[in-house]
C-alpha positions in Angstrom: -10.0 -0.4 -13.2 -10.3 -3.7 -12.4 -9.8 -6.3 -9.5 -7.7 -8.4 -10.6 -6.5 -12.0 -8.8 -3.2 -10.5 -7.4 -5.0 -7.2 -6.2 -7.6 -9.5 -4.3 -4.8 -11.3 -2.8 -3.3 -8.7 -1.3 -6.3 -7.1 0.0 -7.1 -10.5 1.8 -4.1 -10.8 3.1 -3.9 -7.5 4.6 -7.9 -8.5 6.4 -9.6 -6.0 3.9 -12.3 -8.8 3.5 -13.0 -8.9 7.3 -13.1 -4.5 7.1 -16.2 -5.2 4.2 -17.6 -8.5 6.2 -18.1 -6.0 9.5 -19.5 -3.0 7.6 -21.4 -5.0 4.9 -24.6 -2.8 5.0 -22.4 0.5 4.9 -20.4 -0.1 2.1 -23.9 -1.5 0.2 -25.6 1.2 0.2 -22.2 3.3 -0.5 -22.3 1.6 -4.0 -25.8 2.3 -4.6 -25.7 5.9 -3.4 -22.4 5.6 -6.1 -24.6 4.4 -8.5 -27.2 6.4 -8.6 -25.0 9.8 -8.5 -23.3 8.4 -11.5 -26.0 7.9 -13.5 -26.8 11.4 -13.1 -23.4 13.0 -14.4 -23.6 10.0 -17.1 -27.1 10.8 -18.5 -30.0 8.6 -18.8 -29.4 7.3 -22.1 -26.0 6.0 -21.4 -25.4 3.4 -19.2 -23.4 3.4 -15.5 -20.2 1.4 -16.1 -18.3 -0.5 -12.9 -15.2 2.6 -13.2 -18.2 5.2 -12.5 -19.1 3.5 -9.6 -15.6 3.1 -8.4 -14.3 6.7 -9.0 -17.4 7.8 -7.0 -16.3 5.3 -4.2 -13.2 6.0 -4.0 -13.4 9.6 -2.6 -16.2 8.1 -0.2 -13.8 5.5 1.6 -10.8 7.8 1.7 -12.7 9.7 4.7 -14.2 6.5 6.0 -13.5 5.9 10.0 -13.4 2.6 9.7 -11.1 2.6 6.8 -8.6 4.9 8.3 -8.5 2.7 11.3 -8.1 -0.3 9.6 -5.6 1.3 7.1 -4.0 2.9 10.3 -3.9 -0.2 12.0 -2.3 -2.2 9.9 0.5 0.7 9.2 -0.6 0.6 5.3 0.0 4.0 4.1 0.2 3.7 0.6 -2.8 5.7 -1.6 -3.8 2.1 -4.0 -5.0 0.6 -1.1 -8.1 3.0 -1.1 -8.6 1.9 -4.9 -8.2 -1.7 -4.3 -10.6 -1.8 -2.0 -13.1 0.7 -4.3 -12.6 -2.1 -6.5 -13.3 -4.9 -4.2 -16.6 -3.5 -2.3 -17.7 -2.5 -5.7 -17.6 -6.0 -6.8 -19.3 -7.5 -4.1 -22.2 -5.4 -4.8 -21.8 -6.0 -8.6 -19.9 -9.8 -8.9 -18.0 -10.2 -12.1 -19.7 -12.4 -14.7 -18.1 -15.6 -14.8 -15.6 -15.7 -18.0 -16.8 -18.6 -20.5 -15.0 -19.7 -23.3 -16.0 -18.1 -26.6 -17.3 -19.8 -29.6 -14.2 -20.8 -31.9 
């Protein structure tokens, strides 16, 4: 699980940015509630991974009001649209590292 470019895309174009932008704070500490729940089914000597995080979310923002409005709203009633934006708040909390060219 991933967010990829067209996935981000989409998600933009359907306002999902503006849903995060107004509940910033919420979905924040969602993630670090996440995080912290994970690293307790994980163990301590293994570290959380980004998918933890996001299967944790993802039952979290399928009850959300103000994701069932928006989804409602914008008459978007297929089930990825709860893991694409899993993906997406995840990653604002947790940016992906920037992709450099390996050594050849």
């Amino acid at each position: 699980m991933s967010l990829d470019t067209q996935k981000l895309r989409r998600l933009k174009g359907k306002s999902f940015d503006k849903l995060y932008a107004d509940h910033a704070a919420k979905w924040r500490e969602m993630v670090e509630t996440a995080r912290d729940y994970a690293q307790t089914c994980v163990g301590k000597n293994e570290k959380v991974r980004i998918g933890d995080i996001i299967e944790v979310i993802v039952n979290a923002i399928r009850i959300d009001p103000a994701f069932e409005k928006h989804t409602k709203d914008k008459g978007l009633s297929q089930k990825y649209w709860v893991t694409y934006f899993a993906e997406y708040v995840v990653e604002q909390v947790y940016p992906q590292p920037e992709l450099k060219k390996g050594p050849k």
